[in-house]
N, C-alpha and C positions, 0 to 999 in steps of 0.2 A: 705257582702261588699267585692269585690274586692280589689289588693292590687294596682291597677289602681285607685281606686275612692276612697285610704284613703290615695293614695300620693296627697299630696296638693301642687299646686303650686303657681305662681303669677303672672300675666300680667302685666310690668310695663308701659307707657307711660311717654318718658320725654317731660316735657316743663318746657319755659326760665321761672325763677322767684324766688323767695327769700323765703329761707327756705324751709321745708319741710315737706311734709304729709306723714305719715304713710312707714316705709319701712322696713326694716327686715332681719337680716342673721347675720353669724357667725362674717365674717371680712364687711369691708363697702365695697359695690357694685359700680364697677367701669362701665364708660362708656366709651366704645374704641372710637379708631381714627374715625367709620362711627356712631357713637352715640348709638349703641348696648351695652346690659348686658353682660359682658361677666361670669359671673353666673349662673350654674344651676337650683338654687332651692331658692324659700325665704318659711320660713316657718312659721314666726309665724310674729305679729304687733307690732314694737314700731319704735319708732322716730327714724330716720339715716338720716345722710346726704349722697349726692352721689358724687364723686371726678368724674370728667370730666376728664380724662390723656389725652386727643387726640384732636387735630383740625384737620381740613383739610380747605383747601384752594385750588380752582379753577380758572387756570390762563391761558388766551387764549390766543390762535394763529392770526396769523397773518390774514390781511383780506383777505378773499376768491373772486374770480371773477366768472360769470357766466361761463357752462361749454365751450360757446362757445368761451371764449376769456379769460380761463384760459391758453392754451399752447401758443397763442401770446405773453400773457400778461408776461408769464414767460419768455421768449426770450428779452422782451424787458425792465425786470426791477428785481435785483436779490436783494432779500430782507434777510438782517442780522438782525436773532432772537435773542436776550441773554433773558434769566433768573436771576433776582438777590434775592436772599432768605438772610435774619436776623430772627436770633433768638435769643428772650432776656433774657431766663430763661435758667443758667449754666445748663451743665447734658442734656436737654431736644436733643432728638432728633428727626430730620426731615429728610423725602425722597424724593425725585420728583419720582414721577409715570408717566409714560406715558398715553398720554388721545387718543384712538383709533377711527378713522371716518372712517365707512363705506366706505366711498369713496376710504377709501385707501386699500379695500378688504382686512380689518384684523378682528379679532376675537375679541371683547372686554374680556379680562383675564373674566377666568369662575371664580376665586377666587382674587378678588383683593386686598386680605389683604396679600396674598403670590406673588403680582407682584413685579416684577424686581426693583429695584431703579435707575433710570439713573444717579443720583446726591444723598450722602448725608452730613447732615451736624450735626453736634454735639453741645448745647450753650456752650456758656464758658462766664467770665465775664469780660468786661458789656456787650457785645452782641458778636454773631457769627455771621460771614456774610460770603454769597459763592456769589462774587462778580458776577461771571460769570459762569453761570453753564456749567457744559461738556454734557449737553444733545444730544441727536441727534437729528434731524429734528429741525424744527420753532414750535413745540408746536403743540395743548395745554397740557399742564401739570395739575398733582394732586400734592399740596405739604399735605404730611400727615407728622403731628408736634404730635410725643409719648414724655409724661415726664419722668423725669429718673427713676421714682419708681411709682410701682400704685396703693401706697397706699394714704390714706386720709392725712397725712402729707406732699405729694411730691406737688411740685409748679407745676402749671399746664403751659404744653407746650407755648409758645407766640410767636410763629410765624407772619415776617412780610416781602412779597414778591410782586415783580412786574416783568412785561415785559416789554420790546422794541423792536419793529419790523421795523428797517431802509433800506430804499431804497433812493441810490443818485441820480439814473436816472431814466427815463421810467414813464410808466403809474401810478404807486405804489410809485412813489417819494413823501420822505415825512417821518414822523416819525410817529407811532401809538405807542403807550406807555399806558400803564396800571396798577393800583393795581391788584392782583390774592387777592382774595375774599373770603369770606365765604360763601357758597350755600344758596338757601333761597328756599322756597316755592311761596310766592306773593314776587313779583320785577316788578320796572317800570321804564321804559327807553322813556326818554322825547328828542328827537332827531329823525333823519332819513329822507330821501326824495325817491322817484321815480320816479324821473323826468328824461328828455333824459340826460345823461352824470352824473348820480348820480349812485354808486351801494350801495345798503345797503343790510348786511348779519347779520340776528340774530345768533349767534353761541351758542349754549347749551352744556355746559359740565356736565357732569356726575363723577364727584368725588368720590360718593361712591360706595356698594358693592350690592346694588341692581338696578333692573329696572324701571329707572321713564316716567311716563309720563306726558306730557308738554302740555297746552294748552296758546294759543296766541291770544290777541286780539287788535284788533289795531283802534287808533280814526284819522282821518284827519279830511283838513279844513273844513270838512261839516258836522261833525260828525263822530259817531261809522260807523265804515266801513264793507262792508259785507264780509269777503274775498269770492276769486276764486276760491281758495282751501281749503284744509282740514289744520285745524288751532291746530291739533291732532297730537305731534310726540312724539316715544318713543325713548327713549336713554337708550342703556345698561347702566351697572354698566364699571366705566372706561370707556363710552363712550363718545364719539362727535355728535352732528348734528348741520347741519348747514342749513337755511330757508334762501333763498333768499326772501327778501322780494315783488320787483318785481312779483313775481306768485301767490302773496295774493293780492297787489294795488298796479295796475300801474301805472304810472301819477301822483302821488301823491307828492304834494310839501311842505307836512309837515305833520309829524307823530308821534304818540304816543304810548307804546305798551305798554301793560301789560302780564307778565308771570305767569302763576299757578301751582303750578304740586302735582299731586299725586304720592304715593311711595316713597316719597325723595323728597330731595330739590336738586336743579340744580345751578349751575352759567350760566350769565346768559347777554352774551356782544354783544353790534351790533361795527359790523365792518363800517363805510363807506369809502369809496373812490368817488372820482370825479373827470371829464378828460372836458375839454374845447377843443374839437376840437383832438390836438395832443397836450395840453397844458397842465400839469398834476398840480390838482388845492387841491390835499392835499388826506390825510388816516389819521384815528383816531380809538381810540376804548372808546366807550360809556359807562361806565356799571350803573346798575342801580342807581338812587339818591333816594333820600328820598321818604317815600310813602303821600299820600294825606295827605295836613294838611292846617291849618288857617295862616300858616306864612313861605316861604321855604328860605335858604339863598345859594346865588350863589358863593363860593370865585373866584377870578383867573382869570375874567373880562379882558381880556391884549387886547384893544381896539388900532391900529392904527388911526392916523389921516385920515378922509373921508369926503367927499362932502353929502351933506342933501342929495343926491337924488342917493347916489351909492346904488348898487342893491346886493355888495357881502360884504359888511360890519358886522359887530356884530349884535347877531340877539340872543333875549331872547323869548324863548317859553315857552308858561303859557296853560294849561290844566284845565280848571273846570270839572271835572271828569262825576259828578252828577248833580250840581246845579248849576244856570247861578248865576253868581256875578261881585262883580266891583274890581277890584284887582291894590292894591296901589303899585309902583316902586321906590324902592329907590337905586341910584347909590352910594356906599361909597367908596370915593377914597382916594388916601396914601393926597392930600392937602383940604380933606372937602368934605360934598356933591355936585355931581354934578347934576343938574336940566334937566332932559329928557324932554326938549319943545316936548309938545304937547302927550307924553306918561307918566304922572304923574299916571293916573288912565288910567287903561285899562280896558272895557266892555267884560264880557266872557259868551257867550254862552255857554249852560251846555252842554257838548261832544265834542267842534269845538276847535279844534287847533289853535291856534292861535302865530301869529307872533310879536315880536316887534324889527321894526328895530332900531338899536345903530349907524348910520350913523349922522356924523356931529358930536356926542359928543366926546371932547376935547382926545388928544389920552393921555392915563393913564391906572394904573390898578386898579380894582376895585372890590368891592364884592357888588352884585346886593342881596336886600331885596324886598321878594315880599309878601304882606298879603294879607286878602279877609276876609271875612266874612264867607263863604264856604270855606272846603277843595277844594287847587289846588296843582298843580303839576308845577316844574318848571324847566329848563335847558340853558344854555345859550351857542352861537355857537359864536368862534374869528374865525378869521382869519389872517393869517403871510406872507406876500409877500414875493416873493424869487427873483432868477436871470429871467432875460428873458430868454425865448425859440427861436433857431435861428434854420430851416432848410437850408440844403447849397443845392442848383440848379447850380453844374456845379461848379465854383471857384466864386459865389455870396452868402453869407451868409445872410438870410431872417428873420427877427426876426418874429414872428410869435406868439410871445403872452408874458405875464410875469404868472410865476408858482408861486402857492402858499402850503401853507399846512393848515390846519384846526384844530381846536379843540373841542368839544364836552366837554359842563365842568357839572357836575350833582349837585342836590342839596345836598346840604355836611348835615351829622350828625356832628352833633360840638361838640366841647373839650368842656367836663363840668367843672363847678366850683368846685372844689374840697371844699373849705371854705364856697362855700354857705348853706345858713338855710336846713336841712338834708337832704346834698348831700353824708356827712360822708366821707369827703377827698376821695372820688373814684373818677375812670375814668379821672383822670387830666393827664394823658402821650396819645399821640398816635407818631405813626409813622410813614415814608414812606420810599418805596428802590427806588432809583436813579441809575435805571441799565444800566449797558454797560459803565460807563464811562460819561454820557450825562451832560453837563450842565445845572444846576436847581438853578429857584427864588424859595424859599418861601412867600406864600401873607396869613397876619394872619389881620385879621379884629377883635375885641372885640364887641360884641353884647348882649344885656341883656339877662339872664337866663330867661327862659319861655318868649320867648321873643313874642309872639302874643298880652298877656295881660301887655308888657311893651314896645312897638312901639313907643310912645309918646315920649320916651327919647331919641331915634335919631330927633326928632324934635329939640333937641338942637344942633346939627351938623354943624358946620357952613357951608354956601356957598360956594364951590369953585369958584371963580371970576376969578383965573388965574394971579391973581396977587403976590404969592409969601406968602402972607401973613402968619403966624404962627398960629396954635391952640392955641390961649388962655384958654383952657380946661384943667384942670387937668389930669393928669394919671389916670384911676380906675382900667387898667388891668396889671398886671404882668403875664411873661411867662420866658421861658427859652429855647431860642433853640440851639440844641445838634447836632454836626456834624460825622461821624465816618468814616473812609476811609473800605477798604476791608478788612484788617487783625482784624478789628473790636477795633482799635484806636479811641479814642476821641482826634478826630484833631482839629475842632474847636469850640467854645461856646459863647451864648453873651445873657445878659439879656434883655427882650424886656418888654419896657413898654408904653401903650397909651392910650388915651382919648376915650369913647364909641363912635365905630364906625368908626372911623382912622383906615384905612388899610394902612400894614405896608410891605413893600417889601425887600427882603433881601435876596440877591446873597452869593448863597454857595462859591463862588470864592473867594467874599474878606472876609466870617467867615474862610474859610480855604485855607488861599494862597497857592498855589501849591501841595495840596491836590487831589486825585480823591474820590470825596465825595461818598460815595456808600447808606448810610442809615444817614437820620435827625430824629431828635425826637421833640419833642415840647412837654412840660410840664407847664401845666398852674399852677401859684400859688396863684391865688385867685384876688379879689377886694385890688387894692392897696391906695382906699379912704375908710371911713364909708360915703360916699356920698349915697343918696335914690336908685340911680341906680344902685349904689355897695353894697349897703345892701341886695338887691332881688339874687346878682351873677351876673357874667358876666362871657359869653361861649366866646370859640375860634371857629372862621369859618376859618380852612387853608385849603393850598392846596398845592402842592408842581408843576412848571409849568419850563417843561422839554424842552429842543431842543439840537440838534448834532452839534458843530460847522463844519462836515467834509457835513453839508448838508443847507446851508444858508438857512434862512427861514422857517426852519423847530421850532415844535409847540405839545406839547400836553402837558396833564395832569396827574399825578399820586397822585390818592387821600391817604388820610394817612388812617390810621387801629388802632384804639383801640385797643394793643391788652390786656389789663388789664383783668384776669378771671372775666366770669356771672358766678355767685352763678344758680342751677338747682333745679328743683325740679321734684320728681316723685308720682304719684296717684298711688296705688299700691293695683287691685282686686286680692284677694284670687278667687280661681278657683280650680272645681275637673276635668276639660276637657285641662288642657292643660299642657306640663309639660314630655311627652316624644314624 
């Protein structure tokens, strides 16, 4: 026998889950910032756990134009990027990495655990925050969050970051705002159009330290679509790509994508924009929502007042993926349910996109409940009018349209019940960053845990009639939301409590008067009845919905981040082939 084929080694494979099978070695086996052993050798079988030291997070750049009317487009609208990164775990540190696009004729780093940091930050307690990062360029970024020790005693990194990409004037007017993400493998982005004066850009980033490849697949109003092109892109390690979606379906006036990838996982955001003439009608960034299920919840609904028959109003898109089904709507607003004449139940062909317009209902904020009997997919699009558009002819000033900005809101994973029947007090914190300074509502709605096979109990939601009237409903949610300015103060706090499915809205300006709020938290504390509905648990659906006062009108969303440690677990073959 060789001294090749009596060194034994181990091929581990991680996956997300509780507990652990079979794993082995001296000290316990850590998994770095790209989810790699960093371990030589395991040698023999008995039970270990694995300490995850490292997240990374993937946070995009601004929206991109076609290449023919990127050098115009940049003449005519000059867009300010900030970066805002918190982190909640003292000791833990974080870097921003640069995220490299071909386009921009660079290299992606051959070794991206030795790239450059353009930003770092260090926790401290109760949170670290880099309000404003000193990066260069508009992104995209890699935030890699290391814990301070990497051993199985050390708290693992919790990283929680987002972007803002503002434009006051021109084509790009508007705010696009974002969570930076954790990478995934399957993501699905429920949004997009191709129509004349729409641009939509998938953006792929590449976080980690290898090469992945990405496949895209996309459903409109007629079903799965064939594309034009090759639906196949690789993205280095520290790389960028970006898929205009135009040269996969053109003409297309409502879309659905799905992202896959081998070798790694990607982040994974559409950018759109949209121009009226010379009218500039809003930029957003998408990123993926919830994957197929029996019940999706929409928070963040910020619906103006509209006429039944306007054509640019709020607009909920529902996906049956697979199977055609009848998929029930429910509007839940801060004064009761509101009633969608004539869209209660919506008929969904299995693959065909479909639209539901929110024109005519009462202007409010809301969080949209959508069920079905088959897994669907769900997203919902506002919109925020701005000032009018005036061209001047000589010393005549010509109004020539009113600008808006858009929002693209996903379906949210929600705050679990920490108190519910074995939830085991977990996952009750998330959070969001509020970068650049931007003025942010929180909108938190309480919804039943497991909530497909507990629908029946927003049947007790009363009516919103518009009359003022008060919930005669008991409280059954408690929460707690946490304000923190840049130097990572807790500037403001207030207990929120309310009745299943009352969404509840709450301006970081009057929790923190004269404050610049940079990061909120929300902490759910459990069912504040033993009511039937509170006995099963009740989730938080929030969202956190951002705009610039230095740009009226302006509109998007920054969803929040769980960032509480997953327990890992790894499968662990004994092997004589691999090992040097």
């Amino acid at each position: 026998m060789t001294a090749r084929t009596r060194r034994t080694a181990a091929v581990l494979t991680a996956v997300l889950g509780v507990g652990l099978t079979a794993g082995v070695v001296a000290a316990a086996p850590r998994l770095d910032a790209w989810g790699a052993l960093d371990h030589d050798l395991v040698t023999s079988q008995v039970s270990q756990h694995v300490v995850q030291t490292s997240t990374v997070l993937a946070c995009p750049g601004p929206a991109e134009l076609p290449d023919d009317d990127r050098t115009a487009a940049a003449q005519r609208s000059t867009v300010h990027s900030v970066l805002g990164l918190a982190e909640l775990t003292p000791g833990a540190r974080d870097e921003v990495l640069p995220v490299t696009s071909p386009r921009d004729g660079a290299e992606a780093a051959a070794a991206p655990s030795d790239a450059t940091a353009a930003a770092n930050l260090e926790g401290a307690s109760p949170l670290a925050v880099l309000a404003s990062s000193a990066t260069s360029g508009p992104g995209p970024w890699a935030v890699r969050a290391t814990a301070a020790a990497s051993d199985a005693a050390s708290e693992p990194a919790r990283p929680v970051a987002a972007v803002s990409h503002l434009a006051s004037s021109g084509d790009l007017r508007g705010l696009a705002a974002g969570a930076c993400l954790e990478p995934a493998t399957d993501q699905w982005i429920v949004a997009g159009e191709t129509q004349p004066g729409s641009s939509a850009t998938l953006m792929l980033d590449n976080p980690g330290r290898t090469t992945v490849t990405v496949t895209v697949s996309l459903w409109g109003a007629g079903g799965p679509l064939a594309p034009a092109g090759s639906t196949t892109f690789v993205v280095p390690a520290l790389g960028h790509e970006s898929v205009l979606l135009s040269t996969l379906a053109r003409e297309e006036r409502r879309l659905a994508l799905r992202i896959t990838s081998t070798g790694g996982a990607v982040g994974a955001t559409l950018a759109e924009s949209r121009l009226d003439g010379v009218v500039p009608r809003g930029t957003t960034l998408v990123p993926a929502g919830a994957p197929p299920a029996t019940a999706q919840v929409v928070p963040g609904v910020v619906l103006e007042a509209s006429e039944v028959d306007a054509t640019d109003a709020g607009v909920l898109r529902l996906l049956a993926p697979d199977t055609a089904t009848t998929a029930t709507l429910t509007l839940l607003g801060t004064g009761g349910r509101e009633v969608v004449r004539g869209s209660e139940t919506v008929a969904l062909a299995a693959g065909e996109v479909t639209d539901v317009s929110l024109a005519g209902v009462r202007a409010g904020t809301y969080t949209a409940v959508v069920s079905a009997d088959a897994p669907v997919l769900a997203g919902a699009r506002v919109v925020r009018s701005g000032p009018a558009v005036t061209e001047s002819s000589g010393q005549v000033a010509v109004t020539v349209g009113t600008s808006a900005d858009v929002a693209w809101l996903p379906s949210s994973t929600l705050l679990r019940d920490g108190s519910a029947p074995g939830a085991g007090g977990a996952g009750s914190t998330s959070a969001a960053v509020v970068p650049g300074g931007l003025a942010a509502d929180v909108v938190l709605t309480p919804v039943p845990s497991a909530l497909h096979a507990h629908l029946a109990a927003l049947d007790d939601v009363p009516v919103d009639y518009g009359d003022g009237a008060p919930d005669p409903r008991a409280a059954v949610a408690r929460g707690t939301v946490e304000a923190y300015d840049g130097a990572g103060r807790l500037v403001g706090s207030t207990k929120v409590s309310a009745p299943l499915g009352a969404t509840v809205k709450l301006s970081l300006s009057s929790l923190a008067p004269g404050a610049v709020v940079s990061v909120v938290r929300v902490t759910s504390e459990g069912a504040a009845a033993a009511e039937s509905t509170a006995s099963e648990g009740v989730d938080l659906a929030w969202t956190t919905i951002v705009a610039s006062a230095g740009v009226p009108g302006s509109i998007d969303a920054v969803a929040p981040r769980s960032p509480e440690p997953t327990s890992r677990a790894v499968t662990v073959r004994q092997s004589t082939t691999v090992g040097r």
